[in-house]
C-alpha positions as a Markdown table, in Angstrom:
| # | Residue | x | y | z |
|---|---|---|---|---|
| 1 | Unk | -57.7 | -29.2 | -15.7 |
| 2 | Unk | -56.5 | -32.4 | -16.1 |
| 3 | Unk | -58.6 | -34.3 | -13.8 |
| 4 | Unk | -61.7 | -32.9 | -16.0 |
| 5 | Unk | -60.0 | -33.7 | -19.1 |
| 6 | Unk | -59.5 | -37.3 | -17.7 |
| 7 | Unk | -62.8 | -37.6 | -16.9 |
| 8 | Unk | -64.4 | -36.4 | -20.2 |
| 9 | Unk | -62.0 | -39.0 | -21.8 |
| 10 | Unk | -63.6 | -41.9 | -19.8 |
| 11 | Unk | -67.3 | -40.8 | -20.1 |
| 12 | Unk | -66.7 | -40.1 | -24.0 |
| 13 | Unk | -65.4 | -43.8 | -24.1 |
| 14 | Unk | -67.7 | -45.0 | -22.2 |
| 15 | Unk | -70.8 | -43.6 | -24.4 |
| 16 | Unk | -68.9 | -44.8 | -26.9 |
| 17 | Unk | -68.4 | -48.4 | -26.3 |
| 18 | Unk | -72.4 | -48.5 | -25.5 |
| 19 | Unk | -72.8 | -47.1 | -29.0 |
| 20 | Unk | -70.4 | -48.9 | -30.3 |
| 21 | Unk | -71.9 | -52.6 | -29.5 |
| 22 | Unk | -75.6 | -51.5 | -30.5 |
| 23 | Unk | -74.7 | -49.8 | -34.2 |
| 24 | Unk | -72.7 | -49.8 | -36.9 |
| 25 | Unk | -69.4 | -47.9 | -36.4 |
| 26 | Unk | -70.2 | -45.7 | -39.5 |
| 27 | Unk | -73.5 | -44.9 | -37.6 |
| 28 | Unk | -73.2 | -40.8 | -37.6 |
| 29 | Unk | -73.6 | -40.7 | -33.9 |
| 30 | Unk | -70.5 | -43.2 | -33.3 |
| 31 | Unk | -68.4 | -41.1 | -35.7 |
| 32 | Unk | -69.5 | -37.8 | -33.6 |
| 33 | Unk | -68.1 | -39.2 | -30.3 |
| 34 | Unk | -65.3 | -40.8 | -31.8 |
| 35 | Unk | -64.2 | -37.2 | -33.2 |
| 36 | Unk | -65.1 | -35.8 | -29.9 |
| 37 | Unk | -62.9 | -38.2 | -27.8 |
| 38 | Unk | -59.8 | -37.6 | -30.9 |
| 39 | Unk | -60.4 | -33.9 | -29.8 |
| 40 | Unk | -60.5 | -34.0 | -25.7 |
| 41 | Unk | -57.3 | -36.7 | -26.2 |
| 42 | Unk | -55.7 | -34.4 | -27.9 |
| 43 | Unk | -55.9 | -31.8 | -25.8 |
| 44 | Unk | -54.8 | -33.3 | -22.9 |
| 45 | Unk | -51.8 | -35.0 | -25.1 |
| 46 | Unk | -51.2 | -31.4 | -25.7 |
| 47 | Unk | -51.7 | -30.3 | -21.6 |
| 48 | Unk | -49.6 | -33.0 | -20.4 |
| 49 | Unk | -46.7 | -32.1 | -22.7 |
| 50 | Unk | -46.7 | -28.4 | -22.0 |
| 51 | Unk | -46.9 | -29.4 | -18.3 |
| 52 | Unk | -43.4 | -31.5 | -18.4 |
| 53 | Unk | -42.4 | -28.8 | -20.7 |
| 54 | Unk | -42.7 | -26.3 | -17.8 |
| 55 | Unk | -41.1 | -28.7 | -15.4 |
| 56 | Unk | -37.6 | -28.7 | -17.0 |
């Protein structure tokens, strides 16, 4: 899970650092992947804490 989650991060910033450069960051498309990359981040914020969570 959290190797997939790592790697959705990167590709989401990747994409969006190419849109990022070509358009204007209100551009709808920018806004989507920005709000996609909030979402995946915070799901593995959210994985990695239950994870040390279950470690104690």
């Amino acid at each position: 899970m959290e190797l997939i989650l790592l790697k959705r991060i990167e590709r989401l910033r990747s994409k969006l650092n190419k849109f990022g450069v070509n358009r204007d960051l209100v551009d709808p498309e920018v806004v989507q992947l920005s709000q996609e990359l909030d979402f995946v981040l915070n799901k593995y914020y959210q994985f990695m804490s239950c994870k040390q969570l279950s470690f104690w």
